[in-house]
N, C-alpha and C positions, 0 to 999 in steps of 0.2 A: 777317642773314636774317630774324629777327623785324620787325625794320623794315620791310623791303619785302614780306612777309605783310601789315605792321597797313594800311601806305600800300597794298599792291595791291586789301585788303578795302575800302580804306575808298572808292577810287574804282571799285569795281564798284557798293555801297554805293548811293553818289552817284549812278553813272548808272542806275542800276534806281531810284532815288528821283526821277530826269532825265524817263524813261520813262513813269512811272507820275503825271505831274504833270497832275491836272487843267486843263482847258482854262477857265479861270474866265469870262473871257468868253463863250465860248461856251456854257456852263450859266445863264449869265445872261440867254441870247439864246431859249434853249429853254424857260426857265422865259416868258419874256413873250412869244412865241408858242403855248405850248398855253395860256397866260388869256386868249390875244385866243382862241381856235380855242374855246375854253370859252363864251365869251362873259360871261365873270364881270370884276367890276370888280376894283380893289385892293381895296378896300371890303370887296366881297362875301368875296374871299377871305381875307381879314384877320380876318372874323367866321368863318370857317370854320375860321381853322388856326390862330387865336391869336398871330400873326404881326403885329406892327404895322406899319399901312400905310404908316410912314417906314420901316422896316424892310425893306417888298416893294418900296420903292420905289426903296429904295438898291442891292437884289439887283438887279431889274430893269434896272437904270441901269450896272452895275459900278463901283457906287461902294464898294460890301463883299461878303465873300466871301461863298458860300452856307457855313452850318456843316452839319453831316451833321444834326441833328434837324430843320431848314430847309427839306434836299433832300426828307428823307423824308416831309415832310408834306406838300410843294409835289407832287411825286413821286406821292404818293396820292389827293391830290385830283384833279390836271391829268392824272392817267394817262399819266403818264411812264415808260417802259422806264427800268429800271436799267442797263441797254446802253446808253443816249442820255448817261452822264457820259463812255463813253468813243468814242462815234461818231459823236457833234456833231450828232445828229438823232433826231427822232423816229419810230420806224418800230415800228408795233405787230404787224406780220405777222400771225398769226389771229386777233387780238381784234379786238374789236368796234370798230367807230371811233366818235367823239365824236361827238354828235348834235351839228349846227349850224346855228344859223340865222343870217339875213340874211348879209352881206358881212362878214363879223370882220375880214378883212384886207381893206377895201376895195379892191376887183380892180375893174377899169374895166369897163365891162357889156362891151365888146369879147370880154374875157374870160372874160363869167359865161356867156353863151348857148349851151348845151347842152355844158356844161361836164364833159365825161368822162375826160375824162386824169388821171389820177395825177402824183403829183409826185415816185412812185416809176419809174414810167415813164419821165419823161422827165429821171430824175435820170442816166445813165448819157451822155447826150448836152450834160448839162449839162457834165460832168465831161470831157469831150472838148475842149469851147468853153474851158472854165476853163486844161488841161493847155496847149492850144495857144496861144489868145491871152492868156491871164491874167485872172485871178478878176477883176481892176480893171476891164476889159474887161467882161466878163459885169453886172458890179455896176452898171457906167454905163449899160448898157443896158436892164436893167429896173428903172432909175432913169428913165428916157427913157419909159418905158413905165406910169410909175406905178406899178409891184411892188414890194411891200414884200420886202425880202430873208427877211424873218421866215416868208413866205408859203411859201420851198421848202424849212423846220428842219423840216417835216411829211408825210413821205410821202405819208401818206393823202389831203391837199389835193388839190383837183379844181379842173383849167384846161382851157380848151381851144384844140383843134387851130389857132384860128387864133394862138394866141400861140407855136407850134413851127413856124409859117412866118414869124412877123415874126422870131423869135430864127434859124431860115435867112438868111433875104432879108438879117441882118445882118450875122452871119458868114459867107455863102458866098454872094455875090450870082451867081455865076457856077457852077462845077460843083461840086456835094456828091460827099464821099469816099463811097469806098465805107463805113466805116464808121460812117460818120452814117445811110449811106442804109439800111447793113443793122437800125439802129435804130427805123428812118421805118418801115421795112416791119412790125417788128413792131408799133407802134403801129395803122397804119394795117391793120393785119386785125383790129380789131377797129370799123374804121367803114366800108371798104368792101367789098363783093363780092369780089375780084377780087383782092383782095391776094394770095391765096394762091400766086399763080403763082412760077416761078422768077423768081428777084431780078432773074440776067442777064439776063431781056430785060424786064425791068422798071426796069430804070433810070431811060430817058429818060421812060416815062411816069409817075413817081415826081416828078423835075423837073418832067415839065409840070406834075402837078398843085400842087405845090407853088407855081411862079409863078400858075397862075390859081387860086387861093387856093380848091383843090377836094379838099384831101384827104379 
């Protein structure tokens, strides 16, 4: 009986230790996304955190772990959520977002010109494309397009509307679901007139605009 008490504890143990396992790469991914979204070099942030820049440069690369004094400093500077070790993303919700300039993730100017989307916005139809076709799928495509993947670790990032019709025309050349399209609608009330209507007889002109590249 003691035996399969010590063995039943020790594999709950194990999987609660399973559970709770850092995503290393992907804190790796976030850390060198909020320094490009910073605009700071390794350099820079090397003189800032005491961090040597073989050191940031290994974290950044996953070629070693982040240690917890690492995280917290990295964390402090790049204004990183303590939430983003275990949600793979940066998502600040009422705080302020990082002042940024130029292109840090160099976005193709297709994508800079009146650049109002979030990349919390249009994370929920990302996540649609990913479930359906496969992450692989999505990743070749704004490989195709020049996106850095680093570019969508960041809520706060601003793209626009015409890169939510070429990521359409890619995966849905033909009829969008309804639940893509109930996504499109909420985006698009905040760039046209007239979204506000009921969805149902907004469908087909949701489509249209989406092919004549007029949301």
């Amino acid at each position: 009986m003691k035996l399969f008490y010590y063995t039943h504890r020790t594999k709950v143990l194990y999987n609660i230790r399973e559970l709770m396992k850092v995503d290393e790469y992907g804190l790796s991914r976030i850390i060198l996304s909020a320094r490009k979204k910073s605009g700071l070099t390794q350099s820079e942030v090397s003189k800032k955190t005491g961090i040597t820049q073989g050191t940031l440069s290994k974290i950044e690369s996953y070629q070693c772990s982040v240690s917890a004094k690492h995280w917290f400093l990295l964390s402090k500077l790049l204004d990183i959520p303590a939430d983003s070790v275990w949600s793979g993303v940066i998502e600040r919700k009422g705080r302020p977002r990082l002042q940024t300039t130029g292109n840090p993730f160099k976005l193709p100017k297709k994508y800079l010109n009146e650049a109002n989307t979030s990349v919390r916005e249009i994370a929920p139809i990302i996540k649609i494309i990913c479930e359906k076709f496969g992450k692989a799928e999505f990743e070749s495509f704004i490989r195709s397009q020049k996106v850095s993947d680093l570019f969508f670790i960041d809520y706060s990032n601003l793209i626009n509307s015409q890169f939510v019709m070429d990521l359409m025309k890619r995966f849905y050349p033909q009829d969008i679901p309804d639940d893509i399209l109930t996504r499109l609608s909420a985006l698009t009330s905040t760039l046209t007139p007239d979204s506000e209507l009921d969805l149902k007889g907004e469908k087909p002109k949701l489509e249209q605009r989406l092919t004549s590249h007029s949301i």
